[in-house]
Phi, psi and omega in degrees: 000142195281173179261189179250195170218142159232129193272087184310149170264128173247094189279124176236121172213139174024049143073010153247181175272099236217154169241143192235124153331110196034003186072045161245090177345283224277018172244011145125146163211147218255094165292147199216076186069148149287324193273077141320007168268299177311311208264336167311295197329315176315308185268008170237357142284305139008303179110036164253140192254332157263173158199126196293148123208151184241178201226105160287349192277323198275331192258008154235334173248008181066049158238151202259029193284350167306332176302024235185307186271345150006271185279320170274354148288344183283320159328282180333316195250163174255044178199138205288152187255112125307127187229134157260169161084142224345077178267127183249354170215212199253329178295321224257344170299283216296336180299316205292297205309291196334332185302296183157016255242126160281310183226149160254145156239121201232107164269295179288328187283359198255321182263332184270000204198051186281336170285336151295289141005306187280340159300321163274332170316306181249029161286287207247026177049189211272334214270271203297358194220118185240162186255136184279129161226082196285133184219115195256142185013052176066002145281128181320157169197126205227179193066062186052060177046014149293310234247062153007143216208312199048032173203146213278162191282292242259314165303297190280350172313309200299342179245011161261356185255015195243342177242041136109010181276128177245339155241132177252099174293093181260160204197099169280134192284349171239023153231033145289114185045065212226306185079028160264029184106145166252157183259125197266345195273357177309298204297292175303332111002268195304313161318289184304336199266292203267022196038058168244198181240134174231141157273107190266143153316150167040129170070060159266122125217050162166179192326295186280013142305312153257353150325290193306290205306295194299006173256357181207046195248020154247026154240023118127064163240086159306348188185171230205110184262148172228140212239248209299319182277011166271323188296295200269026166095328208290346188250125196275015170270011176288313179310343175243355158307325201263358171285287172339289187272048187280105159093001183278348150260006174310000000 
């Protein structure tokens, strides 16, 4: 059987580490350490071969002041950073890649902006640039998960794989970081209409959560972002991980 790769989240708002209530600031968030240099380190000691991270300061107010810190995670770990959240043109992907960035996931530009969105698609091709597909009762939803769409994630997956996208990072917004379960058949749903590979999002919480994904992880859900429940601890080999590395960065 094939495995899932599962992908720690380094969530960044005003330069800390952060867990945000459905990944909507204004619904309360949870620091978790200052440093998101540190805590990459933490998850490629751990043994993560990706690593998600989004930037709230860039996906609500468009400011790069997060960019500095970026650029020193990428440096820090030997393994690639996926980076999310509010790329509104073609300036703010090269900026982003430049840093060291691997892949982008790019959401609200796609629907609100598709002649941009095919402007970066087809600069830096589908391996760097994959679609965020945030969904509330199977509706899309953009601008930092406000903003109702009135078209369902499996219709709009299907005109963003038809303009040349192969992976969907999909994320039901009302189990993101609730640690109520993920929802797979969303996810496979979206995988089957378009025969692409999806990561799915939100509301892993613990080892048999991923058991359940990894049992049904040949209808092409390959990988798995985990947020709040690595932050807390929920998987119990965390626990002698986190003895081990007591003072490794001192």
């Amino acid at each position: 059987m094939r495995k899932i790769l599962v992908i720690p989240s380094i969530d960044i708002k005003d330069g800390k580490t952060v867990r945000v209530v459905r990944g909507i600031p204004e619904l309360g968030s949870k620091e978790y350490g200052n440093d998101p240099v540190e805590m990459a380190m933490i998850w490629r000691t751990e043994n993560a071969k990706v690593i998600h991270v989004v930037d709230f300061d860039l996906s609500h107010k468009h400011s790069y002041k997060n960019f500095d810190i970026l650029g020193q995670i990428c440096d820090s770990v030997i393994i690639p950073v996926e980076f999310g959240g509010g790329i509104t043109n073609l300036e703010d992907a090269e900026k982003i890649l430049e840093l060291g960035v691997f892949r982008l996931v790019i959401g609200s530009l796609a629907y609100t902006n598709p002649k941009e969105f095919i402007r970066i698609l087809e600069k830096f091709g589908p391996l760097k640039i994959s679609a965020a597909i945030d969904v509330v009762n199977d509706e899309l939803v953009i601008h930092g998960r406000k903003h109702k769409t009135g078209i369902s994630a499996v219709e709009f997956s299907k005109k963003l794989s038809d303009m040349g996208i192969n992976r969907f990072v999909v994320t039901d917004v009302l189990r993101n970081g609730m640690l109520d379960g993920p929802n797979i058949e969303l996810c496979k749903a979206v995988a089957d209409a378009t025969n692409t590979k999806v990561t799915l999002s939100g509301g892993v919480s613990g080892f048999e959560d991923l058991m359940e994904v990894q049992n049904k992880c040949e209808c092409g859900i390959d990988s798995v972002i985990v947020g709040r429940a690595l932050y807390e601890n929920k998987f119990p080999c965390q626990k002698i991980w986190r003895v081990a590395e007591s003072g490794i960065f001192d």
